[in-house]
C-alpha positions as CSV (number, residue, x, y, z in Angstrom):
1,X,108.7,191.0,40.0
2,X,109.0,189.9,36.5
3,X,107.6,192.1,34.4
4,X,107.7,189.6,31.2
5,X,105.8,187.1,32.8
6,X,103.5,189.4,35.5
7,X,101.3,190.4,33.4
8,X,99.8,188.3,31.6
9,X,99.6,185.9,34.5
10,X,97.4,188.5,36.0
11,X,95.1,188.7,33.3
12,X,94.3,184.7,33.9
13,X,93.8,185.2,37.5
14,X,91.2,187.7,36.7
15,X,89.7,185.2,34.2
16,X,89.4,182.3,37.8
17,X,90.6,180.0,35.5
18,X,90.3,176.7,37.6
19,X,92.6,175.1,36.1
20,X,111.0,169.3,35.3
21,X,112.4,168.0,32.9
22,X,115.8,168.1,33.1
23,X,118.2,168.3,30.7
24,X,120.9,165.9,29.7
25,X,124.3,167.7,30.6
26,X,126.6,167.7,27.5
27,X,129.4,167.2,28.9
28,X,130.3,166.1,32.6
29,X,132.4,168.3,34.8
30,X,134.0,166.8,38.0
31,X,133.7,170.7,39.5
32,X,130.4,171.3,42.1
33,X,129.3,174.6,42.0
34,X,126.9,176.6,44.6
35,X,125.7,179.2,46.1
36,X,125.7,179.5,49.4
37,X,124.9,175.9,49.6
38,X,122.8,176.0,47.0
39,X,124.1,173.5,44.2
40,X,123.9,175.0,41.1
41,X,124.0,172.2,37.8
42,X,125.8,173.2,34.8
43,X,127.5,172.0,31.9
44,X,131.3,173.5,30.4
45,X,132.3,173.2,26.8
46,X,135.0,174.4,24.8
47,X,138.2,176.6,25.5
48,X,138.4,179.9,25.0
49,X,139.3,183.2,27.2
50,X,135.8,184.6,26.1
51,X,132.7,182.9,27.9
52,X,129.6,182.6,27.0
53,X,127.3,182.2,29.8
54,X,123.6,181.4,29.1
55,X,120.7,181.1,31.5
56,X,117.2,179.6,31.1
57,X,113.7,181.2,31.5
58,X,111.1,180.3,33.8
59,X,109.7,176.4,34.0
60,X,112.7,175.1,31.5
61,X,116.6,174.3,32.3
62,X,119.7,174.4,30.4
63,X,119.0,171.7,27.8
64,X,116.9,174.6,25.8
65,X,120.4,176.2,24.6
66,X,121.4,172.7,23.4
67,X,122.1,174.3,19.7
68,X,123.6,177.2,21.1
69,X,126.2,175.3,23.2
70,X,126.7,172.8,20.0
71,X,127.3,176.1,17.7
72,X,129.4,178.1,19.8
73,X,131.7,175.6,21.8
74,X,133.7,175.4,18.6
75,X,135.1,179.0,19.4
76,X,134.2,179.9,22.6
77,X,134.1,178.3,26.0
78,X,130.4,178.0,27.0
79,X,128.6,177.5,30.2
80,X,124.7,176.9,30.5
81,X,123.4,176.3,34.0
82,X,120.1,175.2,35.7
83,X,118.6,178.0,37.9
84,X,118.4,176.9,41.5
85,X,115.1,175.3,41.6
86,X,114.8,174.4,38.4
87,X,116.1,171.7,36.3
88,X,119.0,169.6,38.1
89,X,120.2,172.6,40.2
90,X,118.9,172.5,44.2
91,X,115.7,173.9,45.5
92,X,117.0,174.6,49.1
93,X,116.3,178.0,49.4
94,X,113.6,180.3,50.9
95,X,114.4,183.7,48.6
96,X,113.8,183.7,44.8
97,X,114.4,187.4,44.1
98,X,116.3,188.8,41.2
99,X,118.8,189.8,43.8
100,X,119.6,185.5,45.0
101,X,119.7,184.6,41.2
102,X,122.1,187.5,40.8
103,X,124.6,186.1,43.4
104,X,124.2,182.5,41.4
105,X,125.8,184.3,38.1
106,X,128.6,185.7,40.1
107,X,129.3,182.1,41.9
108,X,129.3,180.5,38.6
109,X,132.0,183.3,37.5
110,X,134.0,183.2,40.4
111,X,134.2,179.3,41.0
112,X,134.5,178.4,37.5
113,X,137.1,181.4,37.2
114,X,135.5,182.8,34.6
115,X,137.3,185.5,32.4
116,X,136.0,188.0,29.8
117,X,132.2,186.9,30.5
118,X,129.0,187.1,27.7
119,X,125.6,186.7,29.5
120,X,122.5,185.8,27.3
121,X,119.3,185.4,29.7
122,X,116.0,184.2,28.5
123,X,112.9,185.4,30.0
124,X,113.0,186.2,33.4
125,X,116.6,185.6,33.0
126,X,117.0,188.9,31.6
127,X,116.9,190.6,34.6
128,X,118.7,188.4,36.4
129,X,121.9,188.8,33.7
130,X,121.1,192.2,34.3
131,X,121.6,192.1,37.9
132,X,125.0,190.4,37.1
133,X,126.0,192.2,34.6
134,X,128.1,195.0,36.9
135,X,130.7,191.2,37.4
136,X,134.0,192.8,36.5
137,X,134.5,189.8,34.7
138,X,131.7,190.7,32.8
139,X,131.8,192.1,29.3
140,X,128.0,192.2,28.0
141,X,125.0,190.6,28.2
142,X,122.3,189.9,25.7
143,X,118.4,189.7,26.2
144,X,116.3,187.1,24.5
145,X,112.7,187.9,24.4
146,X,112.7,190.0,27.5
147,X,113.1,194.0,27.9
148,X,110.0,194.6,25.5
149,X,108.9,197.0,28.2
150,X,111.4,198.4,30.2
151,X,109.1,201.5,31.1
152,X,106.6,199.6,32.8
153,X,105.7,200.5,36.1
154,X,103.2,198.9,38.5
155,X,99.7,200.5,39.1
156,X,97.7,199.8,42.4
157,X,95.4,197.2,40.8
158,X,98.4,195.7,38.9
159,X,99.8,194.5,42.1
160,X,96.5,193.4,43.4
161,X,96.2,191.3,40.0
162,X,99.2,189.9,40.6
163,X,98.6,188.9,44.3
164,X,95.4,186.6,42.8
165,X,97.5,185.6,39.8
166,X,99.6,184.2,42.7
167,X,96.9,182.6,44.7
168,X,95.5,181.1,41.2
169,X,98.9,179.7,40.5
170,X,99.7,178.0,44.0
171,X,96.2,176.4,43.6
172,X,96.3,174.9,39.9
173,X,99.5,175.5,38.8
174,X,99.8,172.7,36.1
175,X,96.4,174.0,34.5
176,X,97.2,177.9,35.2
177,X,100.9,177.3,33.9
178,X,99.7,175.4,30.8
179,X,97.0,178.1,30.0
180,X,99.7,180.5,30.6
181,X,101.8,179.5,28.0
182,X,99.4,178.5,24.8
183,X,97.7,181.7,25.6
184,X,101.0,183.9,25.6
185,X,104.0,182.4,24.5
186,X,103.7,180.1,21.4
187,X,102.9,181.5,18.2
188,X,101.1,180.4,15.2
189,X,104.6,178.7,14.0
190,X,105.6,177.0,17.2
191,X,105.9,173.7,16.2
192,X,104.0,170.9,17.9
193,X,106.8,169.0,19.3
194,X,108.3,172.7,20.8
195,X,105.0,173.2,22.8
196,X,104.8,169.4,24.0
197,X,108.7,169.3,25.2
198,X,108.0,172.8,26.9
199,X,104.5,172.1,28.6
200,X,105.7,168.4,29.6
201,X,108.7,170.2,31.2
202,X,106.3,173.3,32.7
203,X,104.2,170.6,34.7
204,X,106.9,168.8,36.2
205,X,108.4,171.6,37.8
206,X,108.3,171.9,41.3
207,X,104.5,174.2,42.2
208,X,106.0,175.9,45.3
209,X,109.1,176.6,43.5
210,X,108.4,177.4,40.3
211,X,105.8,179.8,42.1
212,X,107.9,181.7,44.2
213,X,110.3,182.0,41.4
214,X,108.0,184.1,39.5
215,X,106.6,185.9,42.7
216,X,109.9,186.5,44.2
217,X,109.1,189.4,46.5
218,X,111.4,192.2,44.7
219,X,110.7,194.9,43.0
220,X,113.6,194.7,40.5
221,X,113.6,198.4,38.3
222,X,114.9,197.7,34.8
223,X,115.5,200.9,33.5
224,X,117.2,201.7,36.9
225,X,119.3,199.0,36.7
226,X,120.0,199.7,32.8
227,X,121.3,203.0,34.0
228,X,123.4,201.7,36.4
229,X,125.3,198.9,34.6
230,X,126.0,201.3,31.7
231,X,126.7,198.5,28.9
232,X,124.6,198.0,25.9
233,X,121.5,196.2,25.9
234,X,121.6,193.8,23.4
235,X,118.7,192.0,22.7
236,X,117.3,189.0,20.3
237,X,113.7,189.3,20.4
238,X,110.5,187.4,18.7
239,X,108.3,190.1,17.3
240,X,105.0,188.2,18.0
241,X,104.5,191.6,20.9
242,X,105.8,194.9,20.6
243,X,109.8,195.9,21.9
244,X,108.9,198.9,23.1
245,X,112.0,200.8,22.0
246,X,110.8,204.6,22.1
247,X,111.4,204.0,26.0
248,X,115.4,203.2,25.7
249,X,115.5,206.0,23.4
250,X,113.9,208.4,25.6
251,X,115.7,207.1,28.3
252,X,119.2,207.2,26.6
253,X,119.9,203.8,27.3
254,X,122.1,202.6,24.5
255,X,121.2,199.3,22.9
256,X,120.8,197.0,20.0
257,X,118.2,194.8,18.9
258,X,117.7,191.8,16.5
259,X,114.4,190.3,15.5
260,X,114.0,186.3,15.2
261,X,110.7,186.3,12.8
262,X,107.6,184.9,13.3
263,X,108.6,182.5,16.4
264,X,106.9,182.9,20.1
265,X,109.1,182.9,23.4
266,X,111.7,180.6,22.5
267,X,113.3,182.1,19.1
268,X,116.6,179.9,20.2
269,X,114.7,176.4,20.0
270,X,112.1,177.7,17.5
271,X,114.5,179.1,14.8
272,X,118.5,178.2,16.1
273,X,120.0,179.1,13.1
274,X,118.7,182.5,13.4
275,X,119.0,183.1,16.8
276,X,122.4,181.8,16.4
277,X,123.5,184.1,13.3
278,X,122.5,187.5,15.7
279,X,124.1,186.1,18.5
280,X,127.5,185.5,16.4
281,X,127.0,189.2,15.2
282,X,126.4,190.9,18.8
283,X,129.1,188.9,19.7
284,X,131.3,190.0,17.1
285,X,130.8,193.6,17.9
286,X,131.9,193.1,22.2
């Protein structure tokens, strides 16, 4: 489950409201990549020994870190990849956990002989760099907008919130999707064109898909996982909702976090300069 996006999904389905784009690679790369016949789109650019490896949220694809790959391909060689079922990667697959989308990020490493590997995850992507982020080849990995609340744990009605959210979703997903995300994710400062490219991209994703994607059937433990990896958590966060930091603390799990003001769910489209500047510094510091 993905407990970023869970939620507040849930809280529409309660409400019974009746309600892909791809990107353009920037660069083109003779290589095909998969996973387990899977094909997995991506684009490469720049040479260096350190990698940065970035990965999408839910409902978008890989042209969303178009700054990013601009900015940092100048020192540092840097992959962005669809997710299988989204953007231009394949959508033959009946599993969506956290676990599958795990083994993507270590097929991307491994075929693409990755060395010295950075992984930044948006969204749901969080805990899927997560997952990856035990890769020997991996030296860190930074959250955007995701880990806010790593101490979350499913109740009884949760679950049954989320099994309507589910059933809401497969039945109107363009209308539940759109509500979803002017509800939750933009802020009062999300510029017009932001929300347009994102929704137009939302209701063009596959329904089945993009479903199962969110309601993968795991039941992926953060702070477990946190515990196990034992690397930093290094996050760049909006602060339009709580990070619920007390909760590392308590838990002793060591991390650092950087705030992207007054942005929603996409700080790295909404405000790339900034986004970029806290990315150089965590970057800086592995």
């Amino acid at each position: 489950m993905k407990s970023l996006i869970i939620p507040v999904l849930c809280v529409l389905a309660l409400q019974q409201l009746s309600c892909n784009g791809p990107g353009n690679s920037t660069t083109s790369t003779p290589l095909k990549i998969s996973d387990q016949g899977v094909n997995i789109a991506y684009t490469d650019t720049g040479k260096s020994d350190t990698a940065l490896l970035f990965v999408h949220g839910w409902g978008i694809n890989k042209s969303y870190w178009k700054n990013q790959v601009d900015h940092f391909s100048k020192n540092y060689r840097v992959v962005a990849i669809d997710l299988p079922g989204f953007g231009e990667s394949g959508k033959n697959r009946s599993t969506w956990t956290t676990e599958s989308y795990g083994r993507d990020i270590d097929s991307v490493i491994s075929q693409l002989h990755l060395k010295k590997v950075i992984l930044i995850g948006h969204s749901m992507a969080g805990d899927i760099v997560l997952q990856a982020a035990g890769n020997s080849a991996v030296i860190g990995f930074v959250g955007v907008d995701n880990f806010k609340n790593v101490a979350y744990t499913p109740t009884a009605k949760d679950k049954k919130d989320e099994a309507e959210a589910m059933v809401q979703m497969k039945k109107h997903f363009k209308s539940y999707a759109s509500e979803y995300f002017n509800q939750a994710l933009f802020y009062t400062t999300t510029a017009d064109s932001i929300k347009k490219r994102i929704l137009n991209d939302i209701v063009h994703d596959d329904s089945l898909t993009a479903t199962a994607a969110i309601f993968g059937g795991d039941d992926f433990n953060e702070m477990q996982k946190l515990k196990e990896v034992k690397k930093k958590l290094n996050l760049i966060n909006s602060d339009y909702t709580p990070t619920d930091t007390a909760a590392l603390v308590k838990e002793h799990i060591p991390y650092q976090l950087y705030f992207v003001h007054a942005t929603g769910h996409f700080p790295m489209v909404e405000k790339p300069g900034e986004f970029n500047a806290a990315l150089e510094k965590i970057i800086a510091k592995l």
